[in-house]
C-alpha positions as CSV (number, residue, x, y, z in Angstrom):
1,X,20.9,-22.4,-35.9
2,X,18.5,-24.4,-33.9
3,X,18.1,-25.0,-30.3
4,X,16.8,-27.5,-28.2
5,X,16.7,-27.7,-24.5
6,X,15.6,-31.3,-23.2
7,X,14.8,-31.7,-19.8
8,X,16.8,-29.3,-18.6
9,X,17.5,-29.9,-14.2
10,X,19.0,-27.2,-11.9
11,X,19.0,-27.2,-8.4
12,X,20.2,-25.0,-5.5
13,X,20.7,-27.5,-2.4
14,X,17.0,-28.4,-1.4
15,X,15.6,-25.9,-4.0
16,X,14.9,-26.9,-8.0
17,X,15.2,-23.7,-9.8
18,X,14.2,-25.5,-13.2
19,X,12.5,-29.0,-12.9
20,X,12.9,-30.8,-16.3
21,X,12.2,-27.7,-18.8
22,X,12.1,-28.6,-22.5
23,X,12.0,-26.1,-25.5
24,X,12.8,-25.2,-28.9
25,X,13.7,-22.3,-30.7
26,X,14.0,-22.1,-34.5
27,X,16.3,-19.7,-36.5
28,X,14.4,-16.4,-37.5
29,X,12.1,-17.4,-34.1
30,X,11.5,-14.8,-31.2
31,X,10.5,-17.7,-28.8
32,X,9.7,-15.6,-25.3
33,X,10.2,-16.7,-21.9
34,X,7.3,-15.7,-19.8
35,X,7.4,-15.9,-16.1
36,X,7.2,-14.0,-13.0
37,X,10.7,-12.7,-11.2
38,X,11.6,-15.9,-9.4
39,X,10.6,-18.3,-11.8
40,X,13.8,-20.0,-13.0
41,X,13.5,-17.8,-16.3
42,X,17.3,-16.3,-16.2
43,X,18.8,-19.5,-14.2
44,X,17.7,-21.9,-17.3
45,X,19.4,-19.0,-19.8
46,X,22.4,-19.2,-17.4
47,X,22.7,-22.9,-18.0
48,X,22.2,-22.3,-21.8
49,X,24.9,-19.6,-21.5
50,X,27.6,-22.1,-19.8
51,X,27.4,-19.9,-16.2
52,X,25.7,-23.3,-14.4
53,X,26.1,-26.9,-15.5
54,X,23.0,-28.6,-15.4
55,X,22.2,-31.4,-12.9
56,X,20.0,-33.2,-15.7
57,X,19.1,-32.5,-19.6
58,X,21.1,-31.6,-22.5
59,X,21.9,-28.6,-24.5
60,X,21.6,-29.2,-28.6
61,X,22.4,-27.4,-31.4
62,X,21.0,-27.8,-34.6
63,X,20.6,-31.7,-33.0
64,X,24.3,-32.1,-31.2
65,X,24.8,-32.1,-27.7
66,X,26.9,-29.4,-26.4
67,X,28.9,-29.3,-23.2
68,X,29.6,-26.4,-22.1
69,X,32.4,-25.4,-19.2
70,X,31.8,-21.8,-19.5
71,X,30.3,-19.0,-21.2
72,X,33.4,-19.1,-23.7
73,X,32.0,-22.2,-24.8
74,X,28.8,-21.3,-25.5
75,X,29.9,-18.5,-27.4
76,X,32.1,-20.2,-29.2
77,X,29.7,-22.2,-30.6
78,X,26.8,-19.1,-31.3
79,X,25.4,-18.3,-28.7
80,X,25.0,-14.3,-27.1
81,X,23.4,-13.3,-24.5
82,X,22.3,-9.6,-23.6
83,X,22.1,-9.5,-19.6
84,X,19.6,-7.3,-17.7
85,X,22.5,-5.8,-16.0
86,X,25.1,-4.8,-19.0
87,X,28.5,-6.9,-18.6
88,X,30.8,-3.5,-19.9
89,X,33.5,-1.1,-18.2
90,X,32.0,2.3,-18.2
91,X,35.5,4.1,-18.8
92,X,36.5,1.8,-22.1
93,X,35.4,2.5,-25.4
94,X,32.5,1.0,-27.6
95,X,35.3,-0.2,-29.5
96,X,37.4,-1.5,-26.2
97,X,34.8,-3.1,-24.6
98,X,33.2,-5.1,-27.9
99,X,37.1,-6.7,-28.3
100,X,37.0,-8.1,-24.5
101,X,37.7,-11.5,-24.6
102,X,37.7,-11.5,-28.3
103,X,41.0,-9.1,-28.9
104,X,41.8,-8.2,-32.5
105,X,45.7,-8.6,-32.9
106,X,48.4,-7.7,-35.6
107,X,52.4,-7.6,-35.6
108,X,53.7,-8.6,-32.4
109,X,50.9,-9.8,-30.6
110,X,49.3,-5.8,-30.5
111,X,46.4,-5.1,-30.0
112,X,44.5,-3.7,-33.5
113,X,42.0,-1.5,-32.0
114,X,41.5,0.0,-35.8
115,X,39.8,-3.9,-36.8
116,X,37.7,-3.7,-33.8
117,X,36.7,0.0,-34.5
118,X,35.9,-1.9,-38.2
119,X,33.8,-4.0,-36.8
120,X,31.5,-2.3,-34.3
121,X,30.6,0.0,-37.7
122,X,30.6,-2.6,-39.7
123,X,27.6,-4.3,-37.1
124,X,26.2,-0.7,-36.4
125,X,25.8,0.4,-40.3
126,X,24.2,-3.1,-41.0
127,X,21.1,-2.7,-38.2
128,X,21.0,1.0,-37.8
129,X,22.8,1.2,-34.4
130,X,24.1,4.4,-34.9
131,X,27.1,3.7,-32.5
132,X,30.4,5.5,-32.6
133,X,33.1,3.2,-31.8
134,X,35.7,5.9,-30.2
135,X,32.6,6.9,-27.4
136,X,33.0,6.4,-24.0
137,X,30.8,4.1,-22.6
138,X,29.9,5.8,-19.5
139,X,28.8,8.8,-21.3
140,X,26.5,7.4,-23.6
141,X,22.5,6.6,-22.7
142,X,20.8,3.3,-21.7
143,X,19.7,2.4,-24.7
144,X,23.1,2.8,-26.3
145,X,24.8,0.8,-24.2
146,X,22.1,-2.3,-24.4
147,X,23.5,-2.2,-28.4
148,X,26.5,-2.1,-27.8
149,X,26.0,-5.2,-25.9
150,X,23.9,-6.9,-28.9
151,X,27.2,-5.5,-30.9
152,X,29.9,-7.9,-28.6
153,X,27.1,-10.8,-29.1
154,X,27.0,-10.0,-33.2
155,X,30.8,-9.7,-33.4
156,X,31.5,-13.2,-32.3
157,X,28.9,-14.2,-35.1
158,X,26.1,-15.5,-32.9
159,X,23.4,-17.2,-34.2
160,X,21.6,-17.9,-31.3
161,X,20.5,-14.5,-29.1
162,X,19.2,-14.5,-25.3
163,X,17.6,-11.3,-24.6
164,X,17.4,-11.5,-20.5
165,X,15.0,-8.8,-19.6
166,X,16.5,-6.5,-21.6
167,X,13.6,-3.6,-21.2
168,X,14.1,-3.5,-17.0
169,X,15.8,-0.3,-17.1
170,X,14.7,1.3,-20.6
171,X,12.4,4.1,-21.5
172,X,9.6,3.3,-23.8
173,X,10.7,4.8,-26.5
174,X,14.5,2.7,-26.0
175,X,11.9,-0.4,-25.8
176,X,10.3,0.5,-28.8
177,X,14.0,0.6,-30.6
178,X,14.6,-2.5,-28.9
179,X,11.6,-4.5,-30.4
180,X,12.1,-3.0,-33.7
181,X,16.2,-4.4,-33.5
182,X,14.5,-7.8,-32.4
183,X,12.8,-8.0,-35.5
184,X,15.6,-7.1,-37.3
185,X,17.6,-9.7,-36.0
186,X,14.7,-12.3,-36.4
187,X,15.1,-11.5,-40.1
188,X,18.3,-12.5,-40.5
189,X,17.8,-15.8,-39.1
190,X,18.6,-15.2,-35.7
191,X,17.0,-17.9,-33.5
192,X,16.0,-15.3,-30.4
193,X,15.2,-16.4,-26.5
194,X,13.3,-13.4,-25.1
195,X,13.1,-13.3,-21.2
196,X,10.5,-10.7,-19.6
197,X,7.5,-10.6,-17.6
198,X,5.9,-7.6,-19.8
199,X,2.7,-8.6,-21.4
200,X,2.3,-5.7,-24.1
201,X,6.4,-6.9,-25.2
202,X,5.3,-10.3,-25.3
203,X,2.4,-10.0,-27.5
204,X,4.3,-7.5,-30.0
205,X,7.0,-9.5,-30.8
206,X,7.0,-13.3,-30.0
207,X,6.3,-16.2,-32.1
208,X,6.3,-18.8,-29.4
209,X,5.3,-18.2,-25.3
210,X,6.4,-20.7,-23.1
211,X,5.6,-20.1,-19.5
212,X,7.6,-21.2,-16.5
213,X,6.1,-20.9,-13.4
214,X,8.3,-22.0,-10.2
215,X,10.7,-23.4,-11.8
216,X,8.4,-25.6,-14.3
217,X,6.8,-25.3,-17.3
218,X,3.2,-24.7,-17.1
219,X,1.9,-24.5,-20.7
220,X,2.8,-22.9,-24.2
221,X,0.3,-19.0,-24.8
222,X,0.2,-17.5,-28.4
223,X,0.6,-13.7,-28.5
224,X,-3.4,-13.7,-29.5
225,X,-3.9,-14.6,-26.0
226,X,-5.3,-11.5,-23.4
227,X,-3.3,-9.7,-20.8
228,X,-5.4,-11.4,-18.3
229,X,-4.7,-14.8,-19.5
230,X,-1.1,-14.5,-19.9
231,X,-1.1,-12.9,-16.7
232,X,-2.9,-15.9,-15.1
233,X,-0.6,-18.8,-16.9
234,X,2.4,-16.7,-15.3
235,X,0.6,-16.0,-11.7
236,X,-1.2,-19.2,-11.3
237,X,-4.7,-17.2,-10.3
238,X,-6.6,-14.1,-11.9
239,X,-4.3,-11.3,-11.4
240,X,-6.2,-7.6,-11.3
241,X,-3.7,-5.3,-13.8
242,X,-5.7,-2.2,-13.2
243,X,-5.2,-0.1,-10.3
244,X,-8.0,-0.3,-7.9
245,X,-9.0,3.3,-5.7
246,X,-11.3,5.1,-4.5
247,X,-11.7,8.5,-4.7
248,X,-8.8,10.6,-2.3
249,X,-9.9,11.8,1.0
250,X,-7.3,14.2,2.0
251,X,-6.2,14.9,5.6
252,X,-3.8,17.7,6.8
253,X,-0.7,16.6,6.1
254,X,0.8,18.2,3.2
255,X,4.0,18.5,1.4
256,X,5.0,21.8,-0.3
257,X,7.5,22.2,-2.7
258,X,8.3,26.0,-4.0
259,X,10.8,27.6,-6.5
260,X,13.3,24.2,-6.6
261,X,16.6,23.9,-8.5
262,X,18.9,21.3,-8.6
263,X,22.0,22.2,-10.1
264,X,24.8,19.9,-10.7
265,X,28.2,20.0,-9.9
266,X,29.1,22.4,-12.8
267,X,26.5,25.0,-12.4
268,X,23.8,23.1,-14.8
269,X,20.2,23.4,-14.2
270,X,19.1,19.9,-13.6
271,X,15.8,21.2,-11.8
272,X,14.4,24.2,-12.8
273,X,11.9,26.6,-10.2
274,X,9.9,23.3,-9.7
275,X,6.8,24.0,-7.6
276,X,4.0,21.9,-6.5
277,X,2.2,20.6,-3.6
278,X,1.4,16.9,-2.4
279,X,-2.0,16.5,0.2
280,X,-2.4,13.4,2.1
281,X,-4.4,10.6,0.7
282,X,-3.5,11.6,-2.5
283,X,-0.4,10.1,-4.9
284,X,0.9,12.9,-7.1
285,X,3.0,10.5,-10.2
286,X,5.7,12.5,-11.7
287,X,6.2,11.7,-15.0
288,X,8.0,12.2,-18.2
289,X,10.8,10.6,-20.4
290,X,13.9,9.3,-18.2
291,X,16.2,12.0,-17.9
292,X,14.4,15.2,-17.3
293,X,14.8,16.0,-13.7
294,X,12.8,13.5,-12.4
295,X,15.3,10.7,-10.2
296,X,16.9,14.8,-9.3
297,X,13.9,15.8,-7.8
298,X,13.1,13.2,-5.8
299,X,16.4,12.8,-4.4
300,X,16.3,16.4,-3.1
301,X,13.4,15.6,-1.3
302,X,15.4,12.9,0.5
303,X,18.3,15.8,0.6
304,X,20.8,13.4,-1.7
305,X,21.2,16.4,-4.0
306,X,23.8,18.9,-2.9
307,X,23.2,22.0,-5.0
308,X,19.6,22.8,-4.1
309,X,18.1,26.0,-3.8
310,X,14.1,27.0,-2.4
311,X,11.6,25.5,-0.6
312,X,10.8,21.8,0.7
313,X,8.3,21.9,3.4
314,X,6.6,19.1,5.4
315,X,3.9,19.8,7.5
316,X,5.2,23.2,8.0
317,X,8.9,21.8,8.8
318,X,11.8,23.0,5.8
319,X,13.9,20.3,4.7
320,X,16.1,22.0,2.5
321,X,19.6,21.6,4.0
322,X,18.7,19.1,6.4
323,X,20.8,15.9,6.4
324,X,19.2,12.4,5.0
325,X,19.0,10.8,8.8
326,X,17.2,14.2,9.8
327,X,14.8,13.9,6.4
328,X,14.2,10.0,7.8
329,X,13.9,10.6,11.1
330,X,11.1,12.6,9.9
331,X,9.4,10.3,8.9
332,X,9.9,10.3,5.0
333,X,9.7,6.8,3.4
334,X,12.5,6.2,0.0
335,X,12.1,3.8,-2.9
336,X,15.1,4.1,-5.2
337,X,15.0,3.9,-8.8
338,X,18.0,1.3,-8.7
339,X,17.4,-1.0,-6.0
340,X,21.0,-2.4,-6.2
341,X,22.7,0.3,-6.1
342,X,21.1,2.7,-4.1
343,X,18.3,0.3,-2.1
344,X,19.8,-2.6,-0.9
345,X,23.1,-4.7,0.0
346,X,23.6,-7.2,-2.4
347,X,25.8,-9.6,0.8
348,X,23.3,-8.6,3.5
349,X,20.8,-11.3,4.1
350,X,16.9,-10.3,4.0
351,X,16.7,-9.3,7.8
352,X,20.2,-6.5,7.5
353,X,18.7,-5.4,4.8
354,X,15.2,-4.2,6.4
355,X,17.0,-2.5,9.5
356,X,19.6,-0.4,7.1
357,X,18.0,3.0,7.6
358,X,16.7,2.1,11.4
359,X,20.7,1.3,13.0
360,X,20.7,4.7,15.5
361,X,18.7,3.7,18.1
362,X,15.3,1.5,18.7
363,X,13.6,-1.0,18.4
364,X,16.6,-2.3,16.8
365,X,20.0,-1.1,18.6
366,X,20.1,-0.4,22.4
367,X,23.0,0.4,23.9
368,X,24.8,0.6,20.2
369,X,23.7,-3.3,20.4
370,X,21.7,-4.7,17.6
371,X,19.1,-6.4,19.1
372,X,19.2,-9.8,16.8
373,X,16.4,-11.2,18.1
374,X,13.8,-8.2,18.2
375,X,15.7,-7.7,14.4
376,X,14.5,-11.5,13.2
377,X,11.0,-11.1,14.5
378,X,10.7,-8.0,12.7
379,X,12.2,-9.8,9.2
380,X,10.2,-12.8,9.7
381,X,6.7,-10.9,9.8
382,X,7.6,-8.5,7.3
383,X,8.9,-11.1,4.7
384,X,5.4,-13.1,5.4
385,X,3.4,-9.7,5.4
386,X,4.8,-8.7,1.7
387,X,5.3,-12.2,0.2
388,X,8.6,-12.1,0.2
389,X,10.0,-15.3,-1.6
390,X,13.3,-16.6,0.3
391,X,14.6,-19.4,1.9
392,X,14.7,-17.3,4.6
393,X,15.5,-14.2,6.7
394,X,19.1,-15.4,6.7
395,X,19.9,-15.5,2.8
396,X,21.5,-13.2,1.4
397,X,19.6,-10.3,-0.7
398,X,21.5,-10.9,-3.9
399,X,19.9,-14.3,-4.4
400,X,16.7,-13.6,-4.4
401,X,14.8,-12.2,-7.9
402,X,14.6,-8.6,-9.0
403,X,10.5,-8.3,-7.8
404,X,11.2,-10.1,-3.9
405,X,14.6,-7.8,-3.9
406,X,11.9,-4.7,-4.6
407,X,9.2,-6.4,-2.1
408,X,12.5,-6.0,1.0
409,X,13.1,-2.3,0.0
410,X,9.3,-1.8,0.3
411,X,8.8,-3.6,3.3
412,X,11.7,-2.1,5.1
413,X,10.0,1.4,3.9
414,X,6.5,0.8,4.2
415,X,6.8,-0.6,7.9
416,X,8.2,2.5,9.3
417,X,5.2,5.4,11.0
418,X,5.1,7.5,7.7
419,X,4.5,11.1,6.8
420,X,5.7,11.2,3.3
421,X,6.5,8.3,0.8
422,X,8.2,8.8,-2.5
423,X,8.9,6.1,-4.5
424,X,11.1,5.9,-7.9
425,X,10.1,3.6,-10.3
426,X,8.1,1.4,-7.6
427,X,7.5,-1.2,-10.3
428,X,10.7,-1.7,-12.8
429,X,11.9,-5.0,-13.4
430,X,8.9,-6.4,-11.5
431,X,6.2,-9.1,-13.0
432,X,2.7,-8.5,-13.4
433,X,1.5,-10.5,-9.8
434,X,4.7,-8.7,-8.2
435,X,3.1,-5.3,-9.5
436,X,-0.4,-5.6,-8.2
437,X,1.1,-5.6,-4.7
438,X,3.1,-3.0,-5.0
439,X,0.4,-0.6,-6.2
440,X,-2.0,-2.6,-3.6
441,X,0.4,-1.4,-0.9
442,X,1.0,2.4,-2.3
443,X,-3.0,2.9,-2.4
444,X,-3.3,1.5,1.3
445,X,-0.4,3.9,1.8
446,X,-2.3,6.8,0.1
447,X,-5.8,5.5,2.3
448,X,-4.0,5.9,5.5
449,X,-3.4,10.0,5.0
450,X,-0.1,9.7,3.6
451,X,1.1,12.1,0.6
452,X,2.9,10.0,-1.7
453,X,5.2,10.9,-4.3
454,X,5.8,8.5,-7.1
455,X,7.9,8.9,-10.3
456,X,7.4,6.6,-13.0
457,X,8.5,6.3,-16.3
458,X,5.6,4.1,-17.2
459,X,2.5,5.7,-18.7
460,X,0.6,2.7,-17.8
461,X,1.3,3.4,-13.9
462,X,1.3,6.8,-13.9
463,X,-2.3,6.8,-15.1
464,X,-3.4,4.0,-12.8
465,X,-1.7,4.9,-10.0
466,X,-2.1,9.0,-9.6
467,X,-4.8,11.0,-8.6
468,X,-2.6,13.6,-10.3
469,X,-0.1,13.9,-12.5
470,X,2.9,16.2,-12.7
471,X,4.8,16.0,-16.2
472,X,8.7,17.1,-16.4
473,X,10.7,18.2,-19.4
474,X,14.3,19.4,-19.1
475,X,13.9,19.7,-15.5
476,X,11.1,22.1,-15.9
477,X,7.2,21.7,-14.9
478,X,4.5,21.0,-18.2
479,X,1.8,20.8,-16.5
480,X,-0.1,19.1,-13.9
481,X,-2.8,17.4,-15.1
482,X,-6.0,15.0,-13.3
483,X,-4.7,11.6,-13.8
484,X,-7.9,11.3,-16.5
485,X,-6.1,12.7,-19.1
486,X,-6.2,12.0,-22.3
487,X,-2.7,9.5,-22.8
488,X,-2.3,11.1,-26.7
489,X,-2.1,14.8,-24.6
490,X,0.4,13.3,-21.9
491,X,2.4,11.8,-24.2
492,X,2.4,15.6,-26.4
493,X,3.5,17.3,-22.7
494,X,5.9,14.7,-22.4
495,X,7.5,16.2,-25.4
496,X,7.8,19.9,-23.9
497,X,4.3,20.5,-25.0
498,X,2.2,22.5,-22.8
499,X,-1.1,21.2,-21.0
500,X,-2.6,23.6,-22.2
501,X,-1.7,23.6,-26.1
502,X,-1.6,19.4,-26.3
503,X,-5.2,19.8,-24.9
504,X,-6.3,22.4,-28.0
């Protein structure tokens, strides 16, 4: 099926989230979507997907105009879309939640959960899924659950696919899987929009690049093209994608960590005798494959783990059963891996948002009084210090893109008088201009005496961005490793290899 967007208007009030975007897709075409967070990227899909009617343009397939009222309609007539945050309810089935909307009946108007059992295998068997249908969704990985999302699409018989940054919270092995699925799917005629801001994605798989950049389309790149000029078509200027640093000058301060465990709420290991120790000016990355102890770690250096056992000392002061105010008020800066869940409120505007962690006393409350104004001024220079793109201090967080959400949480963290910063996952879902900052701002960070504590799943940024590097596997240490090492030996210790074996 072929798809056509023609001049294609949305607007928000006084702001034109796509200005007259036109495109094509063919079948058995990955056509990408390149932009940075912000750009009108996933507003343009949402029109495609019926969620917003456009103020101008058309929607045609294979040459009709559609009108769509909702996303019924356009899935009605073949179209699927894979959202960055998956659309499933953690305690149904595979099988319960690919029937939604679509339900399967027989007899009396039950329900004929065997015929949607039929089908997720049927889907699963024919690309390789691997999927049981009876599985519970909550209990199943990332990954899993981003197929059993291209599964619901399949199952209404979709023959046009929108992939909305569907690598934002995968490992890179999952994204791996997921490129080879694309493919897949491109081979059986499946016309495919791919949505991202990752240049090494966009070169491996697409056909077609068309760039959007505020809300406009700025030019069409070929995967040939170099990081750097993709990265500039997005950006709109030459955008630095290596880390720059000097070498670390280390001060006093010092974090110490000895003997940790994290155990769960069942007596599993999650963290195993971890020991290590963090210097100021230096950034230790901990890294590894999602799911080996790291997001456990760092949250019992926040003390948001309850079952923890040794020694977390910070400039001589144990943190270890100290409550998360008391680990703040100390002076310890937190970046969560999940920014909406753990980082931010979604209906607070921009300025709530910076003062969450800083509501027991000055320079914000007096008196058990929020000081509103001292509050605004505070916003105002923070959202202009770390390019925050809003419509203001005022708008609520939810609305504004995945990298300006991540520049608030930093902003809000960065702007306190640090002694420790530890930061999970600084850079997912975040576009390539978005990312220089970041890793700008956690150097400057470093360069001011600071130890810093960064997990990343990203060998890219773990590299770039550490003067060391501390590699987990089933919640125990590797190795830790000068951040010069060899990527084919980091990737074997990644594996449960040790340093000093992946080395031979």
């Amino acid at each position: 099926m072929k798809l056509e967007l023609r001049d294609i208007t949305k607007r928000f009030g006084p702001l034109v989230a796509n200005d007259h975007i036109s495109l094509t897709v063919e079948p058995g075409e990955i056509h990408c979507l390149l932009g940075e967070n912000g750009a009108g990227k996933s507003t343009l899909m949402n029109v495609l997907y019926g969620l917003y009617t456009a103020d101008e343009g058309e929607v045609l397939l294979d040459g009709e105009v559609q009108h769509f009222r909702g996303p019924g309609d356009a899935m009605a007539a073949g179209i699927g879309m894979v959202h960055q945050h998956f659309m499933l309810i953690p305690v149904f089935t595979v099988a319960e939640n690919v029937m939604l909307g679509n339900e399967p009946t027989h007899g009396a108007g039950r329900l004929d959960i065997d015929a949607a059992r039929a089908k997720v295998r049927e889907i699963a068997d024919r690309f390789g899924f691997h999927v049981d249908p009876d599985a519970v969704v909550e209990d199943l990985p990332v990954g899993v659950q981003q197929r059993i999302e291209i599964i619901k699409a399949l199952s209404r018989d979709a023959k046009v696919l929108i992939f909305d940054e569907p690598t934002a919270v995968l490992t890179p092995q999952e994204t791996d899987e997921l490129m080879a699925i694309m493919r897949q799917l491109k081979a059986s005629g499946a016309a495919i929009v791919f949505i991202t801001h990752k240049l090494r994605e966009v070169r491996e798989v697409a056909d077609r690049i068309t760039v959007i950049r505020r809300g406009a389309v700025v030019g069409e790149a070929t995967p040939d093209m170099s990081d750097a000029e993709l990265a500039a078509m997005m950006v709109g200027r030459q955008v630095e994608l290596t880390v720059r640093k000097d070498e670390p000058r280390h001060t006093d301060a010092l974090l110490e960590v000895s003997d940790l465990e994290v155990t769960d709420a069942r007596g599993a290991v999650l963290v195993d005798k971890v020991s290590f120790t963090v210097r100021g000016g230096e950034v230790l990355v901990v890294a590894g494959v999602q799911g080996n102890g790291q997001t456990e770690l760092a949250e019992a250096l926040l003390g948001l783990q309850a079952n923890v056992s040794g020694s977390i000392r910070l400039d001589g002061t144990e943190i270890v059963g100290r409550s998360v105010r008391d680990i703040l008020n100390l002076g310890v800066g937190f970046v969560p891996e999940d920014r909406n869940v753990d980082g931010l409120v979604g209906d607070f505007t921009v300025a709530e948002n910076l003062m969450l962690d800083r509501l027991s006393g000055p320079p914000f409350v007096t008196g058990g009084m929020i000081r509103l104004g001292t509050r605004d001024d505070f916003a105002a220079k923070a959202v202009e210090e770390f390019d925050v793109r809003t419509q203001g201090i005022h708008e609520p967080v939810s609305r504004l893109s995945g990298g300006n959400q991540q520049k608030v949480v930093l902003a809000r963290e960065l702007s306190r008088d640090l002694r420790l910063l530890v930061a999970c996952q600084p850079t997912r879902g975040v576009d390539v201009g978005s990312i220089e900052f970041i890793h700008k701002r956690i150097v400057e960070t470093r360069d001011a005496g600071v130890p810093v504590v960064v997990v990343s799943t990203e060998l890219d940024e773990a590299v770039g961005l550490g003067d060391r590097i501390l590699v987990m596997y089933r919640g125990r240490v590797v190795g830790i490793v000068p951040s010069t090492t060899p990527r084919d030996v980091l990737g074997l210790m990644m594996a449960g290899v040790p340093a000093e074996e992946a080395a031979a």
